[in-house]
C-alpha positions as CSV (number, residue, x, y, z in Angstrom):
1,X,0.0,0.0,0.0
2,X,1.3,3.8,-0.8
3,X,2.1,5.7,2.5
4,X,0.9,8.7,1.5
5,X,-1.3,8.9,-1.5
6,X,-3.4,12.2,-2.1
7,X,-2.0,13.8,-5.1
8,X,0.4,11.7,-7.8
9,X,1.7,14.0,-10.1
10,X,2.8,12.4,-13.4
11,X,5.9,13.5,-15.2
12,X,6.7,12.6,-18.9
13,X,10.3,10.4,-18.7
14,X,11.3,12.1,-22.0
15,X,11.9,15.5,-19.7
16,X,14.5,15.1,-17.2
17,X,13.9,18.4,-16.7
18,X,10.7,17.9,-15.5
19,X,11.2,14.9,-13.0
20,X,14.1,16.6,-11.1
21,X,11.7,20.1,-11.4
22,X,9.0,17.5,-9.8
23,X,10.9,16.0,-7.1
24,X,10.7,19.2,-4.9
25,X,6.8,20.0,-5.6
26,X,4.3,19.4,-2.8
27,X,3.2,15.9,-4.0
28,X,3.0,12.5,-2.5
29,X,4.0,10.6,-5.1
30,X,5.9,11.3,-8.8
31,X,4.8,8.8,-11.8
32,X,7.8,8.5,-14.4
33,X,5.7,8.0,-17.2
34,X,6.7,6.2,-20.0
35,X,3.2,5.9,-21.7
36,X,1.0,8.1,-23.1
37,X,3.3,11.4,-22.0
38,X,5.7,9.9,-24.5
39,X,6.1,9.7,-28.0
40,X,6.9,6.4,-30.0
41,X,10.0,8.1,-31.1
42,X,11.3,8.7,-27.3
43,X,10.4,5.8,-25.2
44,X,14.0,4.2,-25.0
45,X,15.5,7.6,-24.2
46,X,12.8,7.8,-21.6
47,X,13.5,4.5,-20.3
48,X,17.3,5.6,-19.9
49,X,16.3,8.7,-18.0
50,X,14.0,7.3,-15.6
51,X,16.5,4.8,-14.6
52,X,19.0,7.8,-14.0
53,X,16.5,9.8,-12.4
54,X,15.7,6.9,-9.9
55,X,19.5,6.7,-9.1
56,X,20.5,10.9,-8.6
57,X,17.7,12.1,-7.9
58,X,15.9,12.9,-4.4
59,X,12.6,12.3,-4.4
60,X,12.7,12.8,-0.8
61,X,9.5,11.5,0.7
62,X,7.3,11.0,-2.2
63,X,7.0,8.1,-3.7
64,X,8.7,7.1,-7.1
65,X,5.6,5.2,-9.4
66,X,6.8,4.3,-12.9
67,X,4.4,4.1,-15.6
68,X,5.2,1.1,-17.9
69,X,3.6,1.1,-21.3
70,X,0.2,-1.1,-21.3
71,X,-0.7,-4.9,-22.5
72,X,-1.8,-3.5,-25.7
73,X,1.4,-1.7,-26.5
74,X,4.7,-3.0,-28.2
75,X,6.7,-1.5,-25.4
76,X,5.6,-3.1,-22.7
77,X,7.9,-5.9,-22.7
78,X,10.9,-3.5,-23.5
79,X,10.0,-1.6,-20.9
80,X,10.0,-4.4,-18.5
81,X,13.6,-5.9,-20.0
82,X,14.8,-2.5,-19.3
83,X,14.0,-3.0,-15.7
84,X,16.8,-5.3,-14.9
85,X,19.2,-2.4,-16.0
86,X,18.1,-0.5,-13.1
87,X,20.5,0.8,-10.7
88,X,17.8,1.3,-8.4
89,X,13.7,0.1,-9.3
90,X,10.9,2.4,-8.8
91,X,9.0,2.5,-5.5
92,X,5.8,1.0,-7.8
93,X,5.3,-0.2,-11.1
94,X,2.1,1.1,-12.7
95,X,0.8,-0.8,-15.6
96,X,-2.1,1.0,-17.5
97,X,-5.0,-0.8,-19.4
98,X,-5.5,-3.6,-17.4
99,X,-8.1,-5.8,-18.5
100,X,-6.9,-9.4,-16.4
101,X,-4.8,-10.2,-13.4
102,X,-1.5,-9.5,-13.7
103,X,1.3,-12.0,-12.9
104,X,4.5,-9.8,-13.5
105,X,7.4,-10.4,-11.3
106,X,9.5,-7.5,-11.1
107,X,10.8,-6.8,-7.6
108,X,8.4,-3.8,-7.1
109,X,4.5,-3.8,-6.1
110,X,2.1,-3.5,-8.6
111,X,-0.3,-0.5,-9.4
112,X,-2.6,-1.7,-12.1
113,X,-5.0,0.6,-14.0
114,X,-8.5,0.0,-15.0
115,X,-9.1,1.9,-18.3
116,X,-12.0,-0.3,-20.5
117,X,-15.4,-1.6,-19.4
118,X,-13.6,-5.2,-19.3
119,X,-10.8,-3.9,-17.0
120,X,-13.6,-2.2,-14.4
121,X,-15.5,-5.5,-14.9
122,X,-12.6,-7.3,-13.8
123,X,-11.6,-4.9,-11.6
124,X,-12.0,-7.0,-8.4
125,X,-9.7,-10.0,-9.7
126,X,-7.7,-7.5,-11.1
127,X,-7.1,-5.6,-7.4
128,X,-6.1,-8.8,-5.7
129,X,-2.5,-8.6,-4.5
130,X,-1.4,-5.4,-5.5
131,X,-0.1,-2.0,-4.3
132,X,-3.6,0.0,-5.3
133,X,-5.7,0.4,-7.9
134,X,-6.6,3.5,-10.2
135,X,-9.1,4.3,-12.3
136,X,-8.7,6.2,-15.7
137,X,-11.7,8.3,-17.2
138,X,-11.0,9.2,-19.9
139,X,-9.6,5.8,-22.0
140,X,-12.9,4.4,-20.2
141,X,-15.2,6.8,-21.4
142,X,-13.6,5.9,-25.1
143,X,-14.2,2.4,-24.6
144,X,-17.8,2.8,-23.7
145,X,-18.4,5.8,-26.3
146,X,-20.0,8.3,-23.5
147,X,-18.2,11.5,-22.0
148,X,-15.9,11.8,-19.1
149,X,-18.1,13.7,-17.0
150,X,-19.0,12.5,-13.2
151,X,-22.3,11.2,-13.9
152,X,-21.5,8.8,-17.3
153,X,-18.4,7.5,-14.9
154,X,-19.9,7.0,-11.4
155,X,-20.9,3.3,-11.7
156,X,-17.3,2.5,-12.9
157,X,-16.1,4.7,-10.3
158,X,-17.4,3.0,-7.9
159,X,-16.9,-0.9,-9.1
160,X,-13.2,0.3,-8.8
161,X,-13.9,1.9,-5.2
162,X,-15.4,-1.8,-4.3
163,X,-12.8,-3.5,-5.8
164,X,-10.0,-2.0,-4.0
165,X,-11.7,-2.1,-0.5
166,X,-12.0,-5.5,-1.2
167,X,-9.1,-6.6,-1.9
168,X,-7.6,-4.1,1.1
169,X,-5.9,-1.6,-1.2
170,X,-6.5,2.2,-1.9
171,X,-8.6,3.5,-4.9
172,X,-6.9,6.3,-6.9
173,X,-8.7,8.7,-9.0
174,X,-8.8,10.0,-12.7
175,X,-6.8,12.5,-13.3
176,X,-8.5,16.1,-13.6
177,X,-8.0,16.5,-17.8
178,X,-8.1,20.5,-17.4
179,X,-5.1,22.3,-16.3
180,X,-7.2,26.1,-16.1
181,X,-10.5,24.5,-14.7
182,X,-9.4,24.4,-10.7
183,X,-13.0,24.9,-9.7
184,X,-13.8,21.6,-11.5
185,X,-11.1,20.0,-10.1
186,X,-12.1,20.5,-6.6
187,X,-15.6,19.3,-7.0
188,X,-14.3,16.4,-9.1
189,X,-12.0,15.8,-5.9
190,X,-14.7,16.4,-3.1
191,X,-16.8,13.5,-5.2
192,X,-14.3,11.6,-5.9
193,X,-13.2,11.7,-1.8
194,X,-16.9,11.5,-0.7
195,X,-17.2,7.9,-2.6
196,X,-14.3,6.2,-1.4
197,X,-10.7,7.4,-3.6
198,X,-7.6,7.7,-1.6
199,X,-6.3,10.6,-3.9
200,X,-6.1,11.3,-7.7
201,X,-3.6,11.7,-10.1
202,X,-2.7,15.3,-11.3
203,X,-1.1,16.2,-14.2
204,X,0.4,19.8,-13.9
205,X,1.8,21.1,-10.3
206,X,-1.1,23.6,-10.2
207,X,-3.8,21.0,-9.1
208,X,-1.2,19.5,-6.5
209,X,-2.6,21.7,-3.2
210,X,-6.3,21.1,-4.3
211,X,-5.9,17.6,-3.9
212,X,-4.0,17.4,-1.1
213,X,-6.8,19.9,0.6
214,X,-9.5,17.7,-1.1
215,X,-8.1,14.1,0.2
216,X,-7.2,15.2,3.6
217,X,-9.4,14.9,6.5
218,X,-11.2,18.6,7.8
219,X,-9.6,19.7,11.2
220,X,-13.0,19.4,12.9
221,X,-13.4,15.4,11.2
222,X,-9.8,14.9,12.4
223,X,-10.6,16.1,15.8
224,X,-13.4,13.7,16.4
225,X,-11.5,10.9,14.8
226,X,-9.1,10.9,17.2
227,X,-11.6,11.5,20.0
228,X,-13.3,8.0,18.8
229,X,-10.3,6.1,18.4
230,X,-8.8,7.7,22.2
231,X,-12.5,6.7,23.6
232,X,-12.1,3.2,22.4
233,X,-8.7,2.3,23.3
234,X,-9.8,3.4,26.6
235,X,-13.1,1.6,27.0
236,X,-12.6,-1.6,24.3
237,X,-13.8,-1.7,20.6
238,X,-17.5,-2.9,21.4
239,X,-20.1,0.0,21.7
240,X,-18.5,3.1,23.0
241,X,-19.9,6.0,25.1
242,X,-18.5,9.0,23.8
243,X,-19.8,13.1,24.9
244,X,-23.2,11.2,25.9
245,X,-23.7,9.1,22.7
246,X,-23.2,5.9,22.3
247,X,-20.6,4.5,19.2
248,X,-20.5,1.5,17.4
249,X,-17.8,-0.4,15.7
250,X,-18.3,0.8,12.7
251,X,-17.9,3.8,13.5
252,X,-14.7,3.4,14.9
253,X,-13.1,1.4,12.2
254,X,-14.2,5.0,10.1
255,X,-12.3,6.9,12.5
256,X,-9.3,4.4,12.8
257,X,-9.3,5.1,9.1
258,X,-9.4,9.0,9.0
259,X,-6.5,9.2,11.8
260,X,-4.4,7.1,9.9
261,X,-4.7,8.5,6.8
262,X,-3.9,12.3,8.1
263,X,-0.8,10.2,9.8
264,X,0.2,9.2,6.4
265,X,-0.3,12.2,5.0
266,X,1.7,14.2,8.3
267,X,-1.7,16.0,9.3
268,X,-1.5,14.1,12.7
């Protein structure tokens, strides 16, 4: 599972630039991305900058995700040959398109992405064993021929949600596909937080502090989170009595959850 997980900014591998630029923004975790940021032309220079990037550069405390090219892409196995030429692997590997459990061995958990309607059908089998999952609107939205608005994506979105509790994982969210829109981005991150995701992927460093806002707990939910979880390691985790109300167990697993989350995110 990703210790902290709120905002994963991806960064095109064919930009060096860019990923030592990214390693000191205010995100939880950079994506190397050697798919769809990259053109045909560039993917083995990308490949030989991300390794160097994973061996100079500091990333600090966020972690280091590389995006492999998909199953229905020539590059995928080049990109996973490359792999044992690595100084140092990624944190993650995350493979995008998934449509069937993977069975990769590559020294690194697994992030797979659920892009078609047969990868969200699959999407519980899919999420067994691995890192997290994600979700990607807008390839979906291709596959099933509607838009990538909320409404047209909310039963996918939340099969992945499912799938990911399931399997005891984290869920992580579309990217938001307009860099000027912020106002969109933050209601597309309260929904998104309000049905389940851990975080969302960004793709430019201006939607980093919206997400991180959007996926971390509010001071006054923290507050009485930790009240909860201090009441029941006090008095047991059966029904608690907490300010004159009583508190049930599931109640406290939802507060175990929210205190632990601001803990990986260091808001507690």
């Amino acid at each position: 599972m990703l210790k902290a997980r709120r905002s994963l900014l991806f960064v095109p591998c064919d930009r060096p630039d860019r990923i030592r630029k990214a390693a000191s923004l205010n995100c939880d975790a950079e994506i190397l991305d050697l798919e769809d940021g990259v053109d045909a032309s560039r993917k083995r220079a990308a490949r030989e900058n991300a390794s160097a990037a994973l061996e100079t550069v500091d990333f600090g405390a966020r972690a280091t995700i590389l995006r492999i090219n998909g199953p229905d892409s020539d590059f995928m196995r080049e990109d996973l040959e490359s792999l044992a030429g690595f100084a140092r692997l990624p944190d993650f590997l995350m493979v995008p398109k998934v449509e069937e459990p993977l069975r990769l061995d590559v020294g690194c958990p697994v992030i797979p992405t659920v892009e078609s309607a047969a990868g969200v059908l699959a999407a519980a089998a899919i999420a067994r064993g691995q890192a997290a999952l994600m979700f990607g609107a807008y390839d979906f939205a291709a596959s099933i021929g509607a838009a990538p608005d909320w409404e047209p994506m909310l039963l996918a979105r939340s099969q992945v949600v499912l799938a990911a509790a399931a399997a005891g994982i984290d869920a992580i969210d579309s990217p938001w596909g307009s860099i000027s829109d912020l106002e969109g981005l933050r209601e597309s991150c309260e929904r998104a937080r309000r049905l389940g995701f851990a975080g969302k992927g960004a793709i430019h460093p201006s939607h980093l502090e919206i997400i991180n806002t959007a996926f971390s707990p509010p001071e006054e939910e923290l507050s009485l989170a930790r009240q909860i979880v201090r009441a029941a390691d006090e008095q047991g985790e059966g029904a608690i009595r907490l300010n004159g109300r009583m508190v049930d167990r599931a109640v406290v697993r939802v507060a175990r959850r929210t205190v632990a989350a601001a803990q990986r995110s260091g808001a507690a």
